[in-house]
Structures are given as structure tokens and as C-alpha cells.
C-alpha positions in Angstrom: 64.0 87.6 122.9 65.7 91.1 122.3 67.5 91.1 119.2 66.0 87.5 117.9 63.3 87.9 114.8 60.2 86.5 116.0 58.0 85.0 113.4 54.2 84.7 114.0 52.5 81.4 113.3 48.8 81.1 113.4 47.5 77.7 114.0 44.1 76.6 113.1 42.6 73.7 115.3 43.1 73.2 118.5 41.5 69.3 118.9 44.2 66.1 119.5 46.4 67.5 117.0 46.5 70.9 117.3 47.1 70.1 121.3 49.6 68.1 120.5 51.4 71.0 118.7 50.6 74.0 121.3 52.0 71.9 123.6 55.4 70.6 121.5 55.8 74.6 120.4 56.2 75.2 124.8 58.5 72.3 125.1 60.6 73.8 122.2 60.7 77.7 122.5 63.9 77.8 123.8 65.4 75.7 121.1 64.1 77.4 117.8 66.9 80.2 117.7 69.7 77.6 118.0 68.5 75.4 115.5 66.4 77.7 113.3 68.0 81.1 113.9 64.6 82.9 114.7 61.3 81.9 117.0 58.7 80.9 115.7 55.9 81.9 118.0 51.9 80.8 117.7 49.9 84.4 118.3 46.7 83.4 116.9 44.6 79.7 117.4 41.4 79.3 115.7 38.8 77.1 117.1 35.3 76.4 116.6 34.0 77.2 120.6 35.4 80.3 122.6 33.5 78.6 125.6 35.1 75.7 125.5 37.6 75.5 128.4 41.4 75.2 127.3 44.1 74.5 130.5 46.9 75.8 129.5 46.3 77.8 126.8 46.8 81.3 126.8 42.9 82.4 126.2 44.2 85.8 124.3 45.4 83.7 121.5 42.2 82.7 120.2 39.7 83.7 117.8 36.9 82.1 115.8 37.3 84.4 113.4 39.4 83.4 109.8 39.1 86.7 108.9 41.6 88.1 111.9 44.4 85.2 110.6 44.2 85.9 107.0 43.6 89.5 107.2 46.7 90.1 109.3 50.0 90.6 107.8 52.5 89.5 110.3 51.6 86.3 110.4 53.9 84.4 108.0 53.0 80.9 108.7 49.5 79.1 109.0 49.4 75.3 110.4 46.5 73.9 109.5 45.0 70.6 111.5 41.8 70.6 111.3 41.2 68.1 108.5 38.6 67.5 106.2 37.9 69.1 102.6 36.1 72.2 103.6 37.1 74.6 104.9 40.2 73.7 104.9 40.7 73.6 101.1 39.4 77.0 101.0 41.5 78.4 104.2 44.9 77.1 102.9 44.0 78.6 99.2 43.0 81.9 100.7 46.2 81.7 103.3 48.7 81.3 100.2 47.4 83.7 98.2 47.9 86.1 100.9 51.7 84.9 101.3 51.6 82.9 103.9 53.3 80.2 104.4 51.2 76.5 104.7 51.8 73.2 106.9 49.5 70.9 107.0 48.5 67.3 108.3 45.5 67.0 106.1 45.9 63.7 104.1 42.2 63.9 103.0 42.7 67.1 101.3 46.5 66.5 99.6 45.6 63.3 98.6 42.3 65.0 96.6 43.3 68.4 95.7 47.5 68.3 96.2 47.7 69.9 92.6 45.5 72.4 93.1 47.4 73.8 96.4 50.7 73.2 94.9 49.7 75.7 92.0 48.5 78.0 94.3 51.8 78.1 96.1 53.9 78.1 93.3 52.2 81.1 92.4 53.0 82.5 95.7 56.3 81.8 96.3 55.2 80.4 99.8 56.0 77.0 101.1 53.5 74.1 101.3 54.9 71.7 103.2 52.8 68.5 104.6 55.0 65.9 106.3 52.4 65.1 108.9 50.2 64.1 106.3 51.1 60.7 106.1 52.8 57.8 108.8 51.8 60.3 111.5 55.9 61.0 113.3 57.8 59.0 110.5 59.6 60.9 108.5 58.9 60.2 105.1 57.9 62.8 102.6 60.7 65.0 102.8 62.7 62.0 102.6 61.1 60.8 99.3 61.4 64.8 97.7 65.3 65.2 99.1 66.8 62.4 100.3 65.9 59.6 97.7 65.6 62.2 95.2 68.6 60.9 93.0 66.8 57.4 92.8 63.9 56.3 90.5 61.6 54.5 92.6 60.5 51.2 91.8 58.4 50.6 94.6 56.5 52.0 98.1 55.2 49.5 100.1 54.0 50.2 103.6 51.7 50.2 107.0 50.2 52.8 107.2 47.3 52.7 109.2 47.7 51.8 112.8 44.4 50.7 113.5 43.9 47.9 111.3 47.4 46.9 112.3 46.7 46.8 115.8 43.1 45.0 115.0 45.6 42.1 112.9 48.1 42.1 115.5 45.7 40.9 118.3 44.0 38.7 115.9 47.0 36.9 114.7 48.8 37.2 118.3 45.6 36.2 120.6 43.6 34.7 117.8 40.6 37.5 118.4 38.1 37.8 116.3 37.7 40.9 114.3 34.9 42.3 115.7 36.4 41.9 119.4 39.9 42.9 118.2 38.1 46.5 116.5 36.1 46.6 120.1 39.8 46.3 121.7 40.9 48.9 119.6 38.5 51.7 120.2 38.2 51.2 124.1 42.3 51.9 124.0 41.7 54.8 121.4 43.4 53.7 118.8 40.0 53.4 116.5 37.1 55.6 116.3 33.6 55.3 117.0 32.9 54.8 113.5 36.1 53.0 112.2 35.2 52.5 108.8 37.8 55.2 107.1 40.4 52.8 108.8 39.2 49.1 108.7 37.8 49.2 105.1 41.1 51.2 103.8 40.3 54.0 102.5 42.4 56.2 105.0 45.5 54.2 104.1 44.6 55.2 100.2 44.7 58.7 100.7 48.1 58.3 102.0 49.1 55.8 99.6 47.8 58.4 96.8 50.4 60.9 98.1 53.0 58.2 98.6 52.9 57.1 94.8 52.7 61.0 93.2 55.5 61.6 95.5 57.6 58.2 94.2 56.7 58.2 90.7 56.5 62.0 90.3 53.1 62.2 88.5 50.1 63.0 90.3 47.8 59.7 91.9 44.1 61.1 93.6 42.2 58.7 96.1 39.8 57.8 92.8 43.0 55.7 91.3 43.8 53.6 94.2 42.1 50.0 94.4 40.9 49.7 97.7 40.1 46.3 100.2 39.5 47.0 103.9 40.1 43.8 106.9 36.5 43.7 107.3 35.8 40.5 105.9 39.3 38.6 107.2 38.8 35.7 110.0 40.3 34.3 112.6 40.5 31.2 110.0 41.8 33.6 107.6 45.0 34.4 110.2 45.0 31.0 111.3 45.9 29.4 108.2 48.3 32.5 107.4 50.2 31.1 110.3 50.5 27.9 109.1 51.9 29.2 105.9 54.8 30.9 107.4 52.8 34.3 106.8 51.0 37.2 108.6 47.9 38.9 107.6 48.9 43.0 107.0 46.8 45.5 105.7 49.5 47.0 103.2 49.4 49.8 100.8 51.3 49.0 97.7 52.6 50.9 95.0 54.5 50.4 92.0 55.8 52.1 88.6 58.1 50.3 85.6 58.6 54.0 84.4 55.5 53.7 81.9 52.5 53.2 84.2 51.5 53.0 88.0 49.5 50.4 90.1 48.2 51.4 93.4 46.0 49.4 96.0 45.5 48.9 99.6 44.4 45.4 100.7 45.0 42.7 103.2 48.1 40.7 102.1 49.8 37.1 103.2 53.3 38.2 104.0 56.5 35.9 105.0 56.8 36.0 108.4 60.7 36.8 107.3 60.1 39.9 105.7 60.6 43.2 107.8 57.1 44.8 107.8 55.6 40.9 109.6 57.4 42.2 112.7 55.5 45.8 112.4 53.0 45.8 114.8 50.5 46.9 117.5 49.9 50.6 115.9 53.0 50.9 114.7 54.0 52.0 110.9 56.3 51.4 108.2 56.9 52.4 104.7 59.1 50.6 102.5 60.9 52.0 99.6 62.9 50.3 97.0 64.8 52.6 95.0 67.4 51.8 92.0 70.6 53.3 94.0 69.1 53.3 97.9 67.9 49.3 97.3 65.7 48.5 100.3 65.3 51.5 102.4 62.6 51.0 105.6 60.8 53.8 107.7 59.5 52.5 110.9 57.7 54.4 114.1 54.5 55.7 115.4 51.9 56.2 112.2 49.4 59.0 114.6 49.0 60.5 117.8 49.5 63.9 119.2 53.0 64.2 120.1 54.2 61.6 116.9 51.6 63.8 114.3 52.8 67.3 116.0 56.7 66.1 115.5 56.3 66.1 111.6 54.4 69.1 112.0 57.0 71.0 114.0 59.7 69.8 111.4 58.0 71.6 108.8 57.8 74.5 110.9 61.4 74.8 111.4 61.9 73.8 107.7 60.0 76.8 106.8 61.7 79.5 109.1 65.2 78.4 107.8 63.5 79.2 104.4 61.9 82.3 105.5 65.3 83.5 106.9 67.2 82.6 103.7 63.8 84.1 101.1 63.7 81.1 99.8 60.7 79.7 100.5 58.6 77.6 97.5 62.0 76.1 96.9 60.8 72.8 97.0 57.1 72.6 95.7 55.1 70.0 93.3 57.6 67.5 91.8 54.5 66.1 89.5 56.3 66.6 86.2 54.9 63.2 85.4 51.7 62.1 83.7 51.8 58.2 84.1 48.6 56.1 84.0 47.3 54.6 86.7 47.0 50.8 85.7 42.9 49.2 86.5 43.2 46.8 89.3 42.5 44.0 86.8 45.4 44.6 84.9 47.7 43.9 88.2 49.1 40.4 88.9 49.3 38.8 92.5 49.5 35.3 94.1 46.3 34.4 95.8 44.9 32.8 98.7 41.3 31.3 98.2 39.4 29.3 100.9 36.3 27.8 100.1 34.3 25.6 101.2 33.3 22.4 98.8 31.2 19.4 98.3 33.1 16.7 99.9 33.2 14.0 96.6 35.5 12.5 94.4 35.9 14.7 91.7 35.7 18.7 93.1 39.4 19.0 93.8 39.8 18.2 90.0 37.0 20.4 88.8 38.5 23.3 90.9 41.9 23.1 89.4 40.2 22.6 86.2 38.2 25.6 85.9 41.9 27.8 87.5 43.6 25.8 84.4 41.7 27.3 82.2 41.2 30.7 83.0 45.4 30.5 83.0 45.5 30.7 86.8 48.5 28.3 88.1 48.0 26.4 91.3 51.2 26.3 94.1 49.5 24.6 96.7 46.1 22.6 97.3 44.9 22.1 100.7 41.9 19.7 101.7 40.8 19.7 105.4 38.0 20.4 108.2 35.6 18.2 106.8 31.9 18.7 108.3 28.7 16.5 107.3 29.5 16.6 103.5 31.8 19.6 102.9 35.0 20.5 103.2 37.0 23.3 103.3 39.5 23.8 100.8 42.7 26.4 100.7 44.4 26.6 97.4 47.6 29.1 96.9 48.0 30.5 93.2 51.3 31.2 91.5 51.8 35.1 89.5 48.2 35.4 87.7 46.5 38.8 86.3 44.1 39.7 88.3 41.3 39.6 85.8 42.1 35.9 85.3 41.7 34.9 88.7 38.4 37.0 88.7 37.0 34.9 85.3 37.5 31.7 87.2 36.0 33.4 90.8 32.8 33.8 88.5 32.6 30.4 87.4 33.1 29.1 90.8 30.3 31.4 91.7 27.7 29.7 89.7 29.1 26.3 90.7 26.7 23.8 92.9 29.9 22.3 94.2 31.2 25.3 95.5 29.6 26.4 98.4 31.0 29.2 99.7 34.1 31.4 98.3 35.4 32.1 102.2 38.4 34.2 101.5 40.2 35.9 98.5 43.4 37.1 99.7 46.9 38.6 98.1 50.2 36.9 98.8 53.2 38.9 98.9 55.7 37.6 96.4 
């Protein structure tokens, strides 16, 4: 390396991630000069265990001491892949204010405290750079802040959480049930012993929060984002999607007419027509819809070690071209924006209800009735699977405010005839 500038990176966390990246820095060291013009080169790892056995990793390299990475002024550049709030909040503060550069994969923490971190490396002149963040290996954010910068976006819409997609997959493929589809799930890995970050949507929300302040340029949090998880979908629920010409997604969805924002993650009817229906197993996709680009579509692996430490090593080499030119912190917080956040109830959808009924003369009527007059439209009335003396019934909605369908849900609620309100679900459209 005589006569190439080495730059020292200190990673911190060394679990699926941070392996992933250790071992995508040794498959790439020979290829940073030519497509960086200077190496990049991990000489300090933090972890949490100095016991714990690492193959392959150079045992020199580690510490469990913060104070030896922040502390030391050659290191230029701190990856950070440890997630959670603390102490990684603190850590990246500490490691900007000491001018050091910051990559991160933490979606829980730029989705929370993104302005704070931007302000902290604004004020540092130091890049903060967080691709990996979201859609695991899909490019995305950088995208958004560069490429599609010379469109107003209208519209992201997206996958974004390959559990739940691979749960919906083999429900809607081999008609499992959700509890046996999540079971499949975490014996292959793809979902954790305690899934419910991923099935009940809030980990697709923290993405979907930096998605939107990224689109719409004003700052979204996890507390603005409406969130419904696939908990409560059925085989029934797929079933009759199927019959429909749809598939059951869990999609995050946001969207901005220039004076205000909506943002929600739920389970969605979708044409079986539309691009994202063919996205699946634990695959992702974002979809942006931007007044030049039109219909632009992101598609590939949303997590893993090799997909998550791609995006992180992109930002790497991002930053060392910046480094090399002293131009870091050229792109930072594009949050010049302060949009409102519309409440869920003031967003309008088409709907999918299922309930089940008294099987008489009259409900059919009563039930359009009581949607008439809470100004709900009805598309499409379905009557079947009688049993005893009920009946399930499936009604599609036309374009209705959400609090309107919500009035007439109440009133069906305290209904005799209505039994059982089965399913409330979104349709695309």
C-alpha cells in the first residue's frame, strides 16, 4: 500500500451485520484505490464480549472500549451497526462532534432522532450517511437525495419488510395459515423469536418515516405514521383477495399534495397487475412516483448480511471520495420542509369488510343502509358461506374518508345483526 493514503474506519458491532461488513471490506481491499482513490481500512471493532470467539477476525482489532475509537484521532470514519436508541444515539453524537465521519444502518434511531444527528453533523462538517437504513441492499436513499432530486414527489409506496412479505407470500401461494406461515418464517431465519417489530408493522414505519422526510423534504418521526400489522389477516382474508384479482401486501404508503403528508403502514388488497403483487418471498420494493421520473421501481433484497453490508460499503466509499476531495457534509439534512402530517382519519381508501351476518331478509339492506348514510359508497356486495343462520358477507367500498367508514364500523358494532366484523382491509386504488 506504499504510496496509497490509508484511511482508518472503526466499526462498532460485530453481530450479522457487522460480519457481514468485516467480511465484504476483505472481499473488497483490493478494489478501494481504483474506485475510491485511497483504502479504507477497519483498525478498530467494538464488541460487547472479548471472549467471544471470532474466526477470521484479526483479534488485535478489537476493543470494548468507546473510549479508544472516539478518543483516537486517526480514525476518520465510524460505522455503526449495532442498532437500537442507546448507545448508539449517544456514540454517533459523540463520534461527530469529534469529526468523524458516520454510516449507519440504524433505522430505529434516524427514524426517531434523524434531525438531531443531522444538526450535529452539519455542525461538524462530517458526513452522515445511512443508506443501509432502509430496504436492506436496495439502493434507495441516495437515490431519493441525488438522483430524483429535480422531481417533487408525489408518492412512495413500498415493501419494505421481508418478513411479513414472506409470511403473505406462503399464505397467499400455499394457503398457510398465519401462525404456520410466521413458524415457517423463523425456522428459515427470516423472522425473529419475537416477530412483533415486523408482523405488527412498526419496523416498516420507521423506514417509511425516513422514506416520507426524505420525499417530501420535511421531517416525519415513527409517532406520525398510522400503523396496522398482518396479525389479524386470514387465510379467508387471502382467499377472497384471490378471487378479486388481488394479493394481500403489507405496504408502507406515503403521500404529499405539497401542503400536507399522510403516512401509514397496513395490509392492502392490490391488483394482481400492479408490479409490487409480483414482489415476493423476502424480497423488497419501493415505489416512487415523481412529477418528471413518473413511475420509478426499486426492487432486491430488503436485509441480510451481505445485501445490508452492500449499502453500508457504498456509503463507505461515498465518504472517502468526499474525504479525498474535503468535502464531506456536502450532502446533509434536506428537511427544509415543515408539512403536517395528516391524522389517519382524514385519509381516504377503498375498503374491504367481511363480516359475518344474520342470514334474513332484510340485513343486506340494513348494511348498505347504515354505509349510505355515513357517505360510504358500496362497489361490490358479496353474500356466501352460509352456516346454521349466518352468513358471511364481503362488501368492497368505493374512495371514502376514513373517518366515515369508521362512523358506520361503530354502528355495525352495536348491531344484533352483525355478528362479527371479520376483516377491515385497504384496497389499493
Amino acid at each position: 500500500m506504499a504510496g496509497r493514503s490509508v484511511i482508518p474506519v472503526a466499526l462498532l458491532g460485530l453481530g450479522t451485520v457487522g460480519g457481514g461488513v468485516y467480511e465484504l471490506f476483505q472481499r473488497q481491499k483490493d478494489q478501494f484505490f481504483p474506485k475510491a482513490g485511497a483504502i479504507p481500512m477497519i483498525t478498530r471493532i467494538l464488541v460487547r464480549d472479548m471472549k467471544k470467539p471470532r474466526p477470521g477476525v484479526d483479534p488485535s482489532l478489537l476493543t470494548d472500549r468507546w473510549e479508544e475509537i472516539v478518543g483516537d484521532p486517526e480514525i476518520r470514519i465510524v460505522i455503526e451497526v449495532t442498532g437500537g436508541i442507546e448507545p448508539a444515539r449517544t456514540r454517533i453524537l459523540e463520534a461527530l462532534a469529534a469529526g468523524k465521519n458516520v454510516i449507519t444502518a440504524n433505522k430505529d434511531l434516524m427514524a426517531e432522532h434523524g434531525a438531531e444527528l443531522f444538526a450535529a453533523a452539519e455542525k461538524s462538517g462530517c458526513d452522515l450517511l445511512f443508506e443501509a437504513s432502509v430496504a436492506g441492499g436496495i439502493p434507495i436513499i441516495r437515490p431519493m437525495k441525488q438522483c430524483l432530486a429535480g422531481n417533487n414527489i408525489s408518492e412512495v409506496m413500498g415493501i419494505v419488510n421481508g418478513t411479513t412479505n414472506y409470511i403473505l407470500t406462503r399464505m397467499s401461494r400455499d394457503g398457510m395459515s398465519f401462525s404456520d406461515a410466521l413458524k415457517k418464517a423463523q425456522e428459515l431465519g427470516y423472522a425473529e423469536a419475537d416477530p412483533t417489530a415486523d408482523v405488527e408493522g412498526t419496523d416498516a414505519a420507521r423506514k417509511l418515516a425516513i422514506l416520507s422526510s426524505i420525499a417530501f423534504h420535511s421531517r416525519v418521526v415513527l409517532g406520525d405514521v398510522h400503523v396496522e400489522g398482518i396479525s389479524k389477516i386470514t387465510a379467508r382474508d387471502v382467499a377472497y383477495a384471490r378471487e378479486l384479482g388481488c394479493c394481500v401486501k403489507l405496504l408502507a404508503v406515503a403521500r404529499s399534495d405539497g401542503e400536507s403528508i399522510e403516512a401509514r403502514v397496513h395490509p392492502m388488497l392490490i391488483p394482481a397487475e400492479h408490479p409490487l403483487a409480483t414482489v415476493n418471498d423476502a424480497f423488497n420494493a419501493v415505489f416512487v412516483h415523481g412529477d418528471a421520473v413518473d413511475d420509478a421501481m426499486f426492487l432486491g433484497r430488503g436485509a441480510g448480511a451481505l445485501p445490508t453490508a452492500s449499502a453500508v460499503l457504498g456509503d463507505v466509499i461515498e465518504t472517502v471520495r468526499n474525504i479525498r476531495c474535503h468535502c464531506t457534509g456536502r450532502v446533509g439534512c434536506t428537511c427544509y420542509r415543515q408539512l403536517p402530517v395528516k391524522p389517519v382519519e382524514d385519509t381516504s381508501s377503498r375498503y374491504f369488510l367481511r363480516m359475518q351476518v344474520e342470514d334474513r331478509p332484510g340485513v343486506l339492506a340494513s348494511v348498505a343502509s347504515v354505509l349510505g348514510n355515513n357517505g360510504v359508497s358500496i362497489a361490490q356486495i358479496i353474500q356466501k358461506n352460509r352456516q346454521g343462520d349466518s352468513a358471511e358477507i364481503v362488501v368492497i367500498t368505493d374512495t371514502v374518508l376514513e373517518r366515515h367508514l369508521r362512523d358506520s364500523l361503530a354502528i355495525f358494532r352495536e348491531m344484533s345483526m352483525i355478528r362479527e366484523i371479520s376483516a377491515v382491509i385497504r384496497v389499493y386504488g
